[in-house]
C-alpha positions in Angstrom: 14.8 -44.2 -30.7 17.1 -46.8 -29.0 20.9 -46.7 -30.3 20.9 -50.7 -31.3 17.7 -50.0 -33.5 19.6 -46.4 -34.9 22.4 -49.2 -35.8 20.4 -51.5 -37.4 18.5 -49.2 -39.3 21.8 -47.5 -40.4 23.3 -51.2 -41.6 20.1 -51.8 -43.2 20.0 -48.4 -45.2 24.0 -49.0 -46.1 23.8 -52.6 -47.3 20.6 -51.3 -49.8 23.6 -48.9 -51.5 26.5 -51.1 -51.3 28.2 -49.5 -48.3 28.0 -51.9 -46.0 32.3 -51.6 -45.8 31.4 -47.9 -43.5 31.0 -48.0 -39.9 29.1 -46.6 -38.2 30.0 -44.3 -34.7 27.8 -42.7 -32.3 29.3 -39.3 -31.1 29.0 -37.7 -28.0 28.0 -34.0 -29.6 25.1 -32.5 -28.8 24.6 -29.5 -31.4 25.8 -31.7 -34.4 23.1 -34.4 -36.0 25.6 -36.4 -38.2 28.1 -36.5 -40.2 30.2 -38.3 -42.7 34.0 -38.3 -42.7 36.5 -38.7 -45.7 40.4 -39.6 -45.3 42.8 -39.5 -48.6 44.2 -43.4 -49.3 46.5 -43.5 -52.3 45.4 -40.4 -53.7 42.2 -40.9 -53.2 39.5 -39.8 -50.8 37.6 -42.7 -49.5 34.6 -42.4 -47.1 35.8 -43.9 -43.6 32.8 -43.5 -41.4 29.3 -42.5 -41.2 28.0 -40.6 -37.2 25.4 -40.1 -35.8 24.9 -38.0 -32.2 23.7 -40.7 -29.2 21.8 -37.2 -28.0 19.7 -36.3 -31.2 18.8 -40.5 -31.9 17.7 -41.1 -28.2 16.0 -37.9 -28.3 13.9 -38.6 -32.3 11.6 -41.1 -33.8 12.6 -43.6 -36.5 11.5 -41.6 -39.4 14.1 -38.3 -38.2 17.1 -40.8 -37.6 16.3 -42.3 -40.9 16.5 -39.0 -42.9 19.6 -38.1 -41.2 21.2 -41.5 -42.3 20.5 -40.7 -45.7 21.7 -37.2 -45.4 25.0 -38.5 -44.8 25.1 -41.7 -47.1 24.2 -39.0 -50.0 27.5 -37.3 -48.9 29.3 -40.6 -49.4 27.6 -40.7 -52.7 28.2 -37.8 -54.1 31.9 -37.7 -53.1 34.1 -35.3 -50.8 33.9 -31.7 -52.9 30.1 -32.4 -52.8 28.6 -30.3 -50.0 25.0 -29.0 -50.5 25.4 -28.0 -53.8 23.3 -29.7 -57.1 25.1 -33.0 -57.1 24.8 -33.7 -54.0 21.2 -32.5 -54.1 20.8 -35.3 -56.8 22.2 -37.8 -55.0 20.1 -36.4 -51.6 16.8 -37.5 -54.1 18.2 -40.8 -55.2 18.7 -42.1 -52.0 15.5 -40.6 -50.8 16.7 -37.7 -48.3 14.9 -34.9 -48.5 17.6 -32.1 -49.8 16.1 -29.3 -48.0 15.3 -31.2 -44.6 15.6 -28.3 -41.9 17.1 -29.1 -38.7 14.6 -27.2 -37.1 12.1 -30.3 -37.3 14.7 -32.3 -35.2 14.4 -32.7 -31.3 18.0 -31.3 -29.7 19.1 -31.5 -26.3 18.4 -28.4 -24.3 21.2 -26.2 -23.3 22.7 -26.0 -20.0 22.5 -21.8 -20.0 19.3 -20.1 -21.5 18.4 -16.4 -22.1 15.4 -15.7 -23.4 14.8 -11.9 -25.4 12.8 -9.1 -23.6 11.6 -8.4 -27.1 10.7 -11.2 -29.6 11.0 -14.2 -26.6 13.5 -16.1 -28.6 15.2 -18.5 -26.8 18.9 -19.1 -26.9 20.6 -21.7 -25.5 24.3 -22.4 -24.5 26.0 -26.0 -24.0 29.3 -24.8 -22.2 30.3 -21.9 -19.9 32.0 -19.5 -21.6 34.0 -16.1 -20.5 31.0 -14.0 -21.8 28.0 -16.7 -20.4 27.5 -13.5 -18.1 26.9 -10.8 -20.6 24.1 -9.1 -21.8 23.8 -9.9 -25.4 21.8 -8.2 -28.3 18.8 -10.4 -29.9 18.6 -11.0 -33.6 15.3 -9.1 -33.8 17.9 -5.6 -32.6 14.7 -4.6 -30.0 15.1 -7.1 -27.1 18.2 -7.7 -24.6 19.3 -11.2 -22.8 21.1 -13.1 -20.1 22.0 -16.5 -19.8 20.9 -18.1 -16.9 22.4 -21.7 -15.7 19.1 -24.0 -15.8 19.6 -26.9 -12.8 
């Protein structure tokens, strides 16, 4: 999806639940799909800005980016103390977010480092170089071994 259609969708979804006061930012992180953000004002938390990732909408259809954005307005809804728990969950339905959307189903950019297990072939992924990028690490599945390797 192109980011001026993410934005208009976004403005679109926001006006239909009278938040059409909240920006919206783009974000330049890659492992992260969205997010909402809160700041206290006279005692109070107010929302200040819905995000969404430039990687995960250039890289997902309409449909994704449109669950996301109502991920994050139910936050907004349902208030700061509000994570994933049942009022939030009832605010996820009212907007019409699925509440147990899994980010599996949601296209990420593809690490720079990848090590795949001698076991179970899972594949890991790493954004950044770290100290231990050239250790061997234990898989989840506790039978298989793997290294990163730097993908060009």
């Amino acid at each position: 999806m192109k980011l001026q259609d993410a934005e208009k969708l976004a403005k679109n979804l926001m006006d239909g639940f009278g938040l059409s006061s909240i920006p919206l930012k783009f974000s330049n992180k890659i492992r992260k799909l969205g997010g909402c953000a809160f700041a206290k004002r006279e005692g109070k938390w107010i929302p200040i800005y819905i995000e969404l990732s430039k990687h995960v909408v250039l890289l997902n259809c309409k449909k994704t980016i449109k669950n996301i954005l109502l991920h994050e307005i139910a936050h907004i809804i349902a208030g700061r103390v509000h994570y994933h728990d049942e009022i939030w969950k009832e605010c996820a339905k009212y907007v019409g977010a699925n509440p147990s959307y899994a980010t599996r189903n949601v296209r990420m950019a593809e690490g720079r480092w990848k090590g795949v297990c001698t076991a179970c072939g899972k594949v890991y992924q790493r954004y950044r170089k770290t100290k231990s990028i050239n250790d061997v690490f234990l898989c989840r599945c506790k039978k298989g071994k793997f290294k990163f390797k730097e993908i060009k």
